[in-house]
C-alpha positions as CSV (number, residue, x, y, z in Angstrom):
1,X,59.3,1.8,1.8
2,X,62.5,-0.2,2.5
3,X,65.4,1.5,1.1
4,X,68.3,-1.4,0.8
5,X,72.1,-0.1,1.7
6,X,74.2,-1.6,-0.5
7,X,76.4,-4.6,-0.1
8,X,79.6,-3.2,-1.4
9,X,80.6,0.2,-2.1
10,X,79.2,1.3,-5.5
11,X,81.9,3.3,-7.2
12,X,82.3,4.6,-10.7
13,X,84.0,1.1,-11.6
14,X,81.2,-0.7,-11.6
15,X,77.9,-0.6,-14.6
16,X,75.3,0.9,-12.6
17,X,75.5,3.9,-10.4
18,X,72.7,4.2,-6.9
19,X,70.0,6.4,-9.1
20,X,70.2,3.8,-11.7
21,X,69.9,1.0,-9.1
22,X,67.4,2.9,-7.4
23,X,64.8,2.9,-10.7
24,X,64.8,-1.2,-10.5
25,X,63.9,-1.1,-6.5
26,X,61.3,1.5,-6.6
27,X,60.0,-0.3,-10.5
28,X,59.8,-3.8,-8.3
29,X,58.5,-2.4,-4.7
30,X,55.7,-0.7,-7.6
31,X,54.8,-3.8,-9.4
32,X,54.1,-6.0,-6.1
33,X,52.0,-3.2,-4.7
34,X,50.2,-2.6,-7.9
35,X,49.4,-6.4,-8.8
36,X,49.0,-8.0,-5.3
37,X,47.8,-5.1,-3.0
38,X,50.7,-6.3,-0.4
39,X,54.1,-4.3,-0.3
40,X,57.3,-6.3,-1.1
41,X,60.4,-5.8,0.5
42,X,64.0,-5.6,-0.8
43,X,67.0,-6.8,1.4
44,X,70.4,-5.4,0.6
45,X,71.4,-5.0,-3.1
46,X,74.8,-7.3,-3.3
47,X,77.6,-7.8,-6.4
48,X,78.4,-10.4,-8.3
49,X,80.8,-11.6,-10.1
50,X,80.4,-14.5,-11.3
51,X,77.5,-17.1,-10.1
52,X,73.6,-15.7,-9.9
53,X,70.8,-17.4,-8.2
54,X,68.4,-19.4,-10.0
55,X,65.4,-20.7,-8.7
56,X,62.2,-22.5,-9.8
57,X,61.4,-20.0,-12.8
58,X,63.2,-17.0,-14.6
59,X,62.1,-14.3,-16.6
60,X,64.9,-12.6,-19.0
61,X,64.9,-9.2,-20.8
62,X,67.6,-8.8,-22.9
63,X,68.8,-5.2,-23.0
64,X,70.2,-3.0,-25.9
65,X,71.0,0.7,-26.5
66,X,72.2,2.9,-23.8
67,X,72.7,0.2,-21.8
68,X,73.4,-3.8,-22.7
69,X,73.0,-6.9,-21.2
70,X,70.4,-8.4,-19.3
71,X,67.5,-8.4,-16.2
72,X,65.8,-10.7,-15.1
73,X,63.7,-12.2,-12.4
74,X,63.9,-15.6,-10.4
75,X,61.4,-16.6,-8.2
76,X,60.0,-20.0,-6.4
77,X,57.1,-21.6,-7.2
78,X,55.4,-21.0,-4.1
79,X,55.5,-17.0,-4.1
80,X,54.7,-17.3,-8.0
81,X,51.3,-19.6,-7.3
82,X,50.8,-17.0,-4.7
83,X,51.3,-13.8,-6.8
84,X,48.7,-15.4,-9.7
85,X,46.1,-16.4,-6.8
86,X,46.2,-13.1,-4.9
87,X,45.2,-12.1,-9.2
88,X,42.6,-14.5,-9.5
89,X,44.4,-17.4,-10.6
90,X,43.8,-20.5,-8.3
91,X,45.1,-22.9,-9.9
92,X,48.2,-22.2,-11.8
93,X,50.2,-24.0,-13.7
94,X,54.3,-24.4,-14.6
95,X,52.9,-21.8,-18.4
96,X,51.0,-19.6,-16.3
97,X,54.4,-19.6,-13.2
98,X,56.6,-18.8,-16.7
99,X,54.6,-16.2,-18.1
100,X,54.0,-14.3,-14.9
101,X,57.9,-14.8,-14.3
102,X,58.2,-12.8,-17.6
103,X,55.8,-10.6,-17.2
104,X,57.4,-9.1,-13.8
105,X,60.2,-9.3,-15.7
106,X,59.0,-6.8,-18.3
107,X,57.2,-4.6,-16.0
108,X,60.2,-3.7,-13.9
109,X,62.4,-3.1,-17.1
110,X,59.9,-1.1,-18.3
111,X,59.6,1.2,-15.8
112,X,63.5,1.6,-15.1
113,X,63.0,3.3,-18.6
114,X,61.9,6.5,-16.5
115,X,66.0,7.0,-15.2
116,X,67.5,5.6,-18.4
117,X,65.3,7.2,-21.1
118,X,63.6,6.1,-24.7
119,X,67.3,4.4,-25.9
120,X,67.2,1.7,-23.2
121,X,65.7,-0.9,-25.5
122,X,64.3,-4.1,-24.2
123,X,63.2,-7.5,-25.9
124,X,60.2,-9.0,-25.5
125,X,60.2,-11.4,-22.3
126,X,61.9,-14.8,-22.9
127,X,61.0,-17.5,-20.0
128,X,64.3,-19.8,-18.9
129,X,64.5,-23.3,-17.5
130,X,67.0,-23.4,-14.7
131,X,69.9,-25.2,-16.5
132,X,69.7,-22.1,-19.1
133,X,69.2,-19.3,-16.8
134,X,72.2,-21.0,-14.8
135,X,74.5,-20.6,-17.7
136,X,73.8,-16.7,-18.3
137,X,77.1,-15.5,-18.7
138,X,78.2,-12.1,-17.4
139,X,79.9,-9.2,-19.2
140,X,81.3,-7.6,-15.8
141,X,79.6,-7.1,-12.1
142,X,75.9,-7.8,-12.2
143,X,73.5,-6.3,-8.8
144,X,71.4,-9.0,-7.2
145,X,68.6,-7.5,-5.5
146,X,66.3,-10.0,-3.1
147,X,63.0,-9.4,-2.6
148,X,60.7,-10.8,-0.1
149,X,56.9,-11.1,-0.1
150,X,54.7,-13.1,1.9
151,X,57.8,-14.6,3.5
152,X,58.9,-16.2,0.3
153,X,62.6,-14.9,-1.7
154,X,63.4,-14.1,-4.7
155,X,66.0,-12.1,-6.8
156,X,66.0,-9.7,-9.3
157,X,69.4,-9.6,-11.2
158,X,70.7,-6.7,-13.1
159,X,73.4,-7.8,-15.5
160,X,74.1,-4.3,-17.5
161,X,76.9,-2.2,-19.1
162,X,76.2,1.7,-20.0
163,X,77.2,2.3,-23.2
């Protein structure tokens, strides 16, 4: 398992500590290896302040209780027609790319629920078109983490504030 170090020092200041961080990694390196049979891996956890990456199709949880703000999931096309084939799904199309985008989405914020317990409340999944998911706009330092499968990229973004 690929254990990312961490882009810049993670200090008190900033919304998430390295457990919490940790929950996300080890909820996506899960999910690929669950659905797809093929490990994942993810590069170097970075922060940011203000831009996030956006690519082909976005899944968005918004998140309330002990924790607010937002996840979500960006991927290509390419890795996202790959993920539903290696499921069955041969021929999908931009619906199926958008609910499969959400649906990662879900699954990862689910299962960070293990670290931050039964009052980290998420929404249902909500699918974003680029220009949306572009103008997200942050409450304080988000985490970007990449992950790589099948030599294709893609980011997971955790946008939250502990309450």
């Amino acid at each position: 398992m690929n254990h990312p170090t961490f882009a810049a020092p993670v200090s008190s200041a900033l919304p998430l500590g390295e457990r919490q961080l940790k929950a996300f990694i080890d909820a996506t390196l899960r999910f690929f290896e669950r659905i797809t049979q093929e490990p994942a891996e993810i590069g170097d956890a970075s922060i940011h302040l203000d831009r996030l990456p956006v690519l082909d199709f976005t899944g968005l949880i918004q998140i309330s209780g002990s924790c607010t703000g937002f996840i979500y999931v960006t991927l290509p096309r390419e890795m996202l027609a790959k993920m539903l084939a290696s499921i069955g799904e041969s021929q999908p199309d931009d619906e199926a790319c958008r609910d499969f985008a959400g649906e990662i989405a879900n699954t990862v914020s689910g299962n960070a629920r293990e670290i931050f317990g039964s009052q980290f409340d998420i929404s249902v999944p909500a699918p974003l078109d680029s220009a949306a998911a572009a103008s997200l706009t942050l409450q304080g330092p988000s985490f970007v983490l990449p992950v790589n499968w099948r030599g294709a990229d893609a980011c997971i973004v955790i946008a939250l504030q502990l309450q």
